[in-house]
Each structure stands twice: as structure tokens, then as C-alpha cells.
C-alpha positions in Angstrom: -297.7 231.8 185.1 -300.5 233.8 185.1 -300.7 237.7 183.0 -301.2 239.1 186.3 -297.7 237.3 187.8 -295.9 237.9 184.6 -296.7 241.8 184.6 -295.5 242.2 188.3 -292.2 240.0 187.7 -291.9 242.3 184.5 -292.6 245.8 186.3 -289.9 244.2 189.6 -287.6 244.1 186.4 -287.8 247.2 185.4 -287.1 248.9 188.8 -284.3 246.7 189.5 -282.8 247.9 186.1 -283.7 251.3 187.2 -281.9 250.9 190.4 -278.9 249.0 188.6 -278.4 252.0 185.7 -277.7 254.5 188.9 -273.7 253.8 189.9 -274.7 255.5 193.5 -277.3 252.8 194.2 -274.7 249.6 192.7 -272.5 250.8 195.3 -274.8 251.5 198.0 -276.0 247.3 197.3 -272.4 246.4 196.7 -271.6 248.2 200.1 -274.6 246.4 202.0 -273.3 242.8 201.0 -275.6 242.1 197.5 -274.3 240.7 194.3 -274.9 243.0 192.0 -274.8 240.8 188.6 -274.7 242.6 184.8 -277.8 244.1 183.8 -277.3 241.5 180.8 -279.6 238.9 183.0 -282.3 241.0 183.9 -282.6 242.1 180.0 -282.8 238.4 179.4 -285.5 237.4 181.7 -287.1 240.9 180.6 -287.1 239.6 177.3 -288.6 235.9 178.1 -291.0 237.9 179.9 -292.3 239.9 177.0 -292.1 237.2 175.1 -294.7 235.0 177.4 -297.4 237.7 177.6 -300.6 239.0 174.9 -298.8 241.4 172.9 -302.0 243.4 173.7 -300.8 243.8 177.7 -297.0 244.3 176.8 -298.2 247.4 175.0 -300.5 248.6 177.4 -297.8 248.1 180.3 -294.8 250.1 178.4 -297.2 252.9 177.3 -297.8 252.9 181.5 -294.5 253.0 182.1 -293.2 255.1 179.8 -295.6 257.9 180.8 -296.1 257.1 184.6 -292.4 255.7 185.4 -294.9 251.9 186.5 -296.3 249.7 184.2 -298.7 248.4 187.0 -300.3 249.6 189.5 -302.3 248.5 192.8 -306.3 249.5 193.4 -306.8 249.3 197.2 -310.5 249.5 198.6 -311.7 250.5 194.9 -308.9 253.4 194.7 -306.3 253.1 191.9 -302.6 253.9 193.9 -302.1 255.9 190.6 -304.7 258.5 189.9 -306.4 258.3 193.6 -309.9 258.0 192.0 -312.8 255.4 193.0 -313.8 253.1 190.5 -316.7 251.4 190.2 -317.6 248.3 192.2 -318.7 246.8 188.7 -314.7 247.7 188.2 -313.4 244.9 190.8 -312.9 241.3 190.0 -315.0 238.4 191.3 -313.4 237.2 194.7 -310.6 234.6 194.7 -309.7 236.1 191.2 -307.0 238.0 190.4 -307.2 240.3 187.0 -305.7 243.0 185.4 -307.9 245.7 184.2 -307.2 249.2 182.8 -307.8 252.5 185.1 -310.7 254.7 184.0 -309.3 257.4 185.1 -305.2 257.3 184.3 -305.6 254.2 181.5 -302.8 252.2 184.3 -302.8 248.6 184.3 -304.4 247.7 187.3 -304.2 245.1 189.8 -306.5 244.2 192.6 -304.3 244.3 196.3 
């Protein structure tokens, strides 16, 4: 698994434990037919996660997402979805690659859509 893959399965994580610690949205899910499981599984494959990535992104992503509420977020047509600014074409990836970079302007992982 790529860092790329691994920090968007991490930052799904994290809104689905957002969305689990709110009893108004379990029951809403329970109400539409999900299984809603124990938040004990998503800490675990939170943790293996973690675990599998540079500690140098993990700390990059939770200082993200503890300031922005996202660890990650998406640059379409050289705008980062975050801060709104235009970064520099020198900014983007090669094509065919997908890479995670850090925003200029907001310092928010990045991730080419």
C-alpha cells in the first residue's frame, strides 16, 4: 500500500470515528439498515495504519487534523480544497504519479485529484 492510500484509508477512519462518537448519527445508520460495529475495530485498523506509515507523514497528517478537522486534503486544477490558493505548476506531480506533498499556503497534506 502506497503513503498516499494509507493516508486516505487513515483520514476515512477518522471521519467514520467522528461520525460513530455522535449517538444521533449511530442511530440515524442503525435506522437506515447499517451495522454499526464498536469503535474498537476502527481504533485497531487506525492503529495498523499508523503503524505502516513514515512517522514523518503520521505527524504531519495529525497536526492537519487536529488544526483543520482533515488530515488530507485534495488540489484540483492546482487549487488546494483547503486554503483555495494556486500553487505552483512546479507544485504538481509528474503524470501517472500520485504523491503527497505539503500546502504552501495552509502546511495540509496534499493529494493530487
Amino acid at each position: 500500500m502506497s503513503t498516499l492510500d494509507a493516508l486516505i484509508e487513515l483520514q476515512d477512519l477518522d471521519q467514520f470515528a467522528e461520525m460513530f462518537a455522535d449517538p444521533a448519527n449511530v442511530s440515524r445508520l442503525r435506522r437506515l439498515g447499517y451495522a454499526v460495529e464498536k469503535r474498537e475495530g476502527l481504533e485497531r485498523e487506525r492503529e495498523r495504519l499508523v503503524g505502516s506509515l513514515e512517522r514523518r507523514w503520521v505527524v504531519l497528517y495529525e497536526r492537519s487534523l487536529a488544526r483543520y478537522g482533515r488530515g488530507l486534503t485534495a488540489v484540483r486544477a492546482r487549487v488546494c480544497q483547503g486554503c483555495f490558493i494556486t500553487l505552483p505548476t512546479s507544485a504538481a506531480p509528474p503524470p501517472g504519479e500520485a504523491m503527497v506533498h505539503l500546502c504552501e499556503g495552509c502546511a495540509r497534506l496534499l493529494y493530487w485529484a
